[in-house]
Structures are given as C-alpha cells and as structure tokens.
N, C-alpha and C positions, 0 to 999 in steps of 0.2 A: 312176640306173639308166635309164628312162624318158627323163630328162633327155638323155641322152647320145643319145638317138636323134634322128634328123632326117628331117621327112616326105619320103621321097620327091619328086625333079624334077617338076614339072606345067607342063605349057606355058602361057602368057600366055591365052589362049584355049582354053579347056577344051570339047570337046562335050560336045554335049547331047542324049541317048538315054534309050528305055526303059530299064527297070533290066532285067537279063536275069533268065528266067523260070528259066534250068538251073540245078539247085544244083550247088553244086560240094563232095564230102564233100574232108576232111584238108588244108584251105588258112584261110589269113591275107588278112581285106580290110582291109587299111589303109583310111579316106576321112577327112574334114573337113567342117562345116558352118559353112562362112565367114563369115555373117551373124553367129553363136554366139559366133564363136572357138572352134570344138568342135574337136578333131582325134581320133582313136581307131583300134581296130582291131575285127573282130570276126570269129570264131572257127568254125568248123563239125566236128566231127571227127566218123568215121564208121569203116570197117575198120582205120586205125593206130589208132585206141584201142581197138577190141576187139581187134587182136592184143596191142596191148600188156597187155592184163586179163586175157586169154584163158588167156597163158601160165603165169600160176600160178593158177587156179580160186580165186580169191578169193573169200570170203564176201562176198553182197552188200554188206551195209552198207562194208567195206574196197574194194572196187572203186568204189563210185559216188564215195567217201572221196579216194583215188587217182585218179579220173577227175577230183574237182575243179579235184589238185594238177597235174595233166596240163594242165588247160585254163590255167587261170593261168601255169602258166610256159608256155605256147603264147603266151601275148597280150603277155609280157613279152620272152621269149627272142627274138621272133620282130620286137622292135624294133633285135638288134644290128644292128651296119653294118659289120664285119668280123668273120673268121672266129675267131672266139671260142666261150665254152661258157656258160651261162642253168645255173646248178644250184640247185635250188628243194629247200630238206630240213626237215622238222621232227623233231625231238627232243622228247618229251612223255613225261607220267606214265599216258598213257590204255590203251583196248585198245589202240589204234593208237598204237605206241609210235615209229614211225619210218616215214618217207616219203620218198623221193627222185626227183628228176625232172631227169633230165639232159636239156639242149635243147643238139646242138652246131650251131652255127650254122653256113647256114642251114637247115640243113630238118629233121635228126636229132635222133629222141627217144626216149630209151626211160626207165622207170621199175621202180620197185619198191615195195614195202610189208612192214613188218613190223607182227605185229599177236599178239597173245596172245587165241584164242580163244574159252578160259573167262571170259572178261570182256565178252564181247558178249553184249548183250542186246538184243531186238525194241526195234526206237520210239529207239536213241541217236540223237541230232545230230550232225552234223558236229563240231562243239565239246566234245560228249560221246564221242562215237569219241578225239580229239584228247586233249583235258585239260589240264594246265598245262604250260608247258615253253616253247621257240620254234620261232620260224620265219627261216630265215637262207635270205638270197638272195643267190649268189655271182656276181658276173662274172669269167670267168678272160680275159683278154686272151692266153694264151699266154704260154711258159715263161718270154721275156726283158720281159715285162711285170709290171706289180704288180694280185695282185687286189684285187677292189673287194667289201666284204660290206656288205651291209644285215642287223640282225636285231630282228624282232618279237616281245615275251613273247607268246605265246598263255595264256588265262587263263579255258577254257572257252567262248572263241568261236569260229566258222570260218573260211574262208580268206577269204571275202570282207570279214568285218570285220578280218581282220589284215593281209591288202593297203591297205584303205582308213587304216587306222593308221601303217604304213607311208608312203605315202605323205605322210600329214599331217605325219609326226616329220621324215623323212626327205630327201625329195623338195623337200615345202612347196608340191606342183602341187595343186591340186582335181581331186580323181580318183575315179572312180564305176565298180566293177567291178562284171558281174552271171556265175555261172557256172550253168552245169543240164547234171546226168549223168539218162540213162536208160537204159533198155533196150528192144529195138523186135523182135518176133518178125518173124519170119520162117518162111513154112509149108513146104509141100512137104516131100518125102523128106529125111528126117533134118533136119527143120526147128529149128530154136533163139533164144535168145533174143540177139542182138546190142547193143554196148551204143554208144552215142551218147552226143554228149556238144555244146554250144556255149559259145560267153560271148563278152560284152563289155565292152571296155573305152573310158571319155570321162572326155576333160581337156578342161579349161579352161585354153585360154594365147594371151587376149591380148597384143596385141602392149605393151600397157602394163599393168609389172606390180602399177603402184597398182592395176588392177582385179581380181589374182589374190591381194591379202592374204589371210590367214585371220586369224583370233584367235588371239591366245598361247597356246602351251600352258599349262596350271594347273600351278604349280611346283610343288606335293602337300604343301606346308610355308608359306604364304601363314596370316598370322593368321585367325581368324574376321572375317569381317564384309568382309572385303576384295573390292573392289567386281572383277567377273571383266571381263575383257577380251573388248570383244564389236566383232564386226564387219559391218557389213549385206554379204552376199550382192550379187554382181552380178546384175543382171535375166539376162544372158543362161545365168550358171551357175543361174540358178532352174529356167529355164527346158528345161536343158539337163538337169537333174535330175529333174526330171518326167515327162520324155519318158523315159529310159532305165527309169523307176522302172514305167513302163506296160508292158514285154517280160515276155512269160510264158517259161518255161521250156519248155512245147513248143514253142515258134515259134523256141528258141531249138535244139532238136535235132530239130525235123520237117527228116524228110529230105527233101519235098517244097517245102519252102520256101529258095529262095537266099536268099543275104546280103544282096544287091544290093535282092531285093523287101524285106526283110525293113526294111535301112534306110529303103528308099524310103518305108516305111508309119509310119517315124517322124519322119523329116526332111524328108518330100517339102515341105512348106509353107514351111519355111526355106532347101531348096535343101541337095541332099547331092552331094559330089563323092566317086567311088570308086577308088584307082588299083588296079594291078593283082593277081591274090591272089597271096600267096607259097604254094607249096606244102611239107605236112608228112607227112611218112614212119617208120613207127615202124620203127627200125632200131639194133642196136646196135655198138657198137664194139671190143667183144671180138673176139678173136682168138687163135689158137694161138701166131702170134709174141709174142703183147702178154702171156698166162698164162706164157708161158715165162720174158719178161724179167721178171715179177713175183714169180716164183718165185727168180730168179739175187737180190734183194734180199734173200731171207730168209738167216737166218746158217745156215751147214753143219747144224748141229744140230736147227734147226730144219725143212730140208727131209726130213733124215732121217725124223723122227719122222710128216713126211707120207705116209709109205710103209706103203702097207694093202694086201696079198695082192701082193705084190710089185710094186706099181705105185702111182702119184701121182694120184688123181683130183680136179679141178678143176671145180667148176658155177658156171657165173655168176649170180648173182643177181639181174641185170634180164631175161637173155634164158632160161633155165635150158639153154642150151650144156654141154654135157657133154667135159670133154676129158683125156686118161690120157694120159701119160706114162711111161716106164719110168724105175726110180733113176738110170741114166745119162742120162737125157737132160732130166731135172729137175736137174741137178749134184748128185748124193748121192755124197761120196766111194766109193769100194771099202768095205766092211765099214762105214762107217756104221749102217748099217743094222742089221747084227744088234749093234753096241754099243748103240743104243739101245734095240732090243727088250732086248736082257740088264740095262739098266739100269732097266726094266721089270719085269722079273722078279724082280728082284732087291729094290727099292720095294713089292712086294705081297709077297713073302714077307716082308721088315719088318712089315709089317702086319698 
C-alpha cells in the first residue's frame, strides 16, 4: 500500500526557510527527516470533515469514531500516484457495526457510518465502539486493473493499533500512526460546535533494509519454552519513535497551529524537509446519471418493487442526495408495477 507510494521529486539542493506560520485546514504535508531516514505525511482537516459529519448528525462518540477512519485513509489514500480510489471499511460485531471512507484520488473524500444506537454507552473506546470483526483496505487501480486488498482482524482495539498491525503483517515498513478528532466552537450568531480532526503518519526506510528488520511474527502454534525472535531497534527508528510519541492531540487539531511549525517543533534538531501540501475536499461522486445506471443493473422485478407513491426514490448514503425518478425513467416495464403491488396483496392475504 504505503510501499507503492514514492516521495515526491526534490531538488539536489533543497532551501532553507522558516517553517510558515499560516495553517493551512483540509491538506496533506508530505516531508522527510533525512539524517533519521524518516519520510511521513501529516494531516490537518477542518470544514471537509465537518461537512462530511455534519451531513448525518451523528452521535458524538460515532462521528469522532468516523473522523478517525477519515483521517487514516487521508494519510494513506493521499499516498496514491495515479488516479485511483483508497477505500478504508470496517465490518464489526460493535455499536459501530460499519464504516467506510472512500478517498478518490487525488483530493476526494466522502464517508459514512452505520451504527445501532441502543448499544452506545458514555466512556466506549474507539475499540469499544468498533468490537470484533476487520478492517480492509482497498486499492482500486481502475476497472482494467487488479485490486489490491489489505485486511486487519480488529479484536477490541482502534484504528491506530490496527494500522500499526497492518503495517507489521503486511507492509513489514516500521510505521507509527498517531490520529485526534475534536470539536472547536465557534460563537457568534447561530454559533456551533465544528469538528476537527489531524494525524500523523512516520516510517522508517533506510536506504538499507538490514536496518528496517522487525522480528518474526509469533507463529501462535510454536511449543512452550521456544525462545521468541527478537530484534534490537534501529537507534534512528528509536528515535524517531519518540519523537512522534511526544504530539498531543490538540497540537494535532489546533487550528492555529500549521504543519509546517508543528513539524518544525519536532524535528527541527535533526533537520525536517517539507514538500508541498496536497489538498482534500469533501466531495462526493454520486450523481443522477450514476443512480440511474445502478438502477438499469437491478433485475425488472426488482426495480418494480422500488416504486412507492408512484415514483423511485434514491438517497445516497455518504452525501444523503435525494433523487426520484418516475417508473419509466427508472426502467419499470408498463404494468410492472401494479403486478407486483398485486403480488403483494395477494402474499398478505395468504397470511
């Protein structure tokens, strides 16, 4: 996944400037800390994720939930290098039974969240919202391409220890994600509470990769007594693990803090290099052409039975788009319609 990305061209001679003071909300800073071997990206979101939370008034604990899964596939999606799709989804037994986060490359993202209400309770965890089940990470390359999946059991833990698991199974990079949703009022007339969100992401990839070993995974079936497979840490991943592990969660969605200082205040002693940010837009890809042609898939029968007061109505579920169609222009034969209502009728008076 990860792997497939390549940093950004940098010229031989890099300048050398303050870090800039402006933040910048809803973009991607790629940089590297070349002494480290660090490369990473890191994350600021500001009105694309609250339109994107806005739109179904989620209960907090589900929105901050879904802000997570937002920001992770931001730091991931936002590595492809052609126009391809990042779709981040979990499948679980929890409140939070379903999440998805489509990132089409590059800038577009929209999500959604399913979640059973009666089952939230004050004080869950992200891994208690979640619960057992996985986490699958798709690369679509487009139609004449083959996708690429990644998937992580989740087993009561959050995103960020199932990305770093991920990584470990999968990848085999040394990778250290940190994510933080909140919310930031805002006063004045009709004042409310807007929701923010950052994170970061640092690998370790020297240029030699005896120094990016890990230790074997535990085969889960090894005798007792069998001696586990260990591997000393590079100085500069200790290092580099430290440093990220010292980022608070406000500094990581203070809207008065850029990226740029924000790095600076961690890397500035080793030397941080930043290229430029990509920008992200919450936006989705529905359409009235696109419900129609997904309508033309379903069998006669079935589009039939979609017709309620004499019409087809369609809601998307990431953007909640509203869109009606009449039986003819949804493809419902002639009289469809009323054979299925009468087969209806006809099934409850059996009953």
């Amino acid at each position: 996944m990860t792997s497939q990305a390549q940093n950004p061209t940098t010229p031989e001679m890099p300048s050398v400037r303050a870090p800039s003071a402006v933040p910048i909300d809803d973009s991607v800073l790629p940089f590297e800390v070349g002494p480290l071997d660090l490369r990473g990206r890191l994350t600021k979101l500001g009105p694309a994720l609250d339109e994107l939370l806005a739109k179904h008034a989620y209960p907090v604990p589900v929105a901050k939930l879904l802000g997570e899964a937002i920001v992770l596939a931001t730091l991931l999606g936002s590595s492809l290098k052609f126009d391809g799709r990042f779709i981040l989804q979990t499948q679980t037994d929890g409140p939070v039974s379903f999440l998805i986060v489509d990132f089409q490359a590059p800038d577009r993202l929209r999500a959604y969240a399913r979640y059973d209400e009666a089952k939230l309770e004050p004080g869950l965890s992200s891994g208690a919202l979640l619960g057992n089940g996985h986490l699958a990470m798709t690369i679509d390359q487009g139609p004449d391409m083959r996708r690429y999946q990644g998937l992580v059991a989740l087993n009561g833990g959050g995103l960020e220890e199932a990305a770093h698991e991920y990584f470990l199974r999968s990848e085999q990079i040394p990778t250290k994600v940190r994510l933080a949703v909140g919310e930031e009022w805002r006063g004045g007339e009709g004042g409310r509470h807007h929701w923010r969100a950052g994170g970061m992401l640092l690998q370790f990839l020297p240029k030699s990769p005896e120094r990016a070993r890990q230790a074997d995974l535990h085969p889960g079936d090894a005798p007792e007594g069998t001696q586990v497979h260990t591997v000393d840490e590079d100085d500069a991943w200790v290092e580099g693990q430290s440093l990220i592990a010292t980022v608070e969660d406000v500094e990581l969605i203070d809207p008065d803090l850029s990226g740029e200082r924000l790095l600076y205040r961690l890397f500035h002693e080793r030397g941080v290099r930043v290229f430029s940010s990509l920008p992200i837009k919450a936006e989705c890809s529905c359409s009235r052409d696109a419900v129609s042609r997904m309508l033309a898939r379903f069998a006669p029968q079935d589009r039939a039975d979609m017709v309620k007061d004499g019409k087809v109505v369609v809601t998307c579920e990431f953007c909640s788009s509203v869109y009606e169609f009449t039986p003819e222009e949804a493809g419902v034969e002639p009289g469809a319609e009323a054979t299925s209502a009468e087969a209806k009728d006809g099934a409850a008076a059996d009953e």
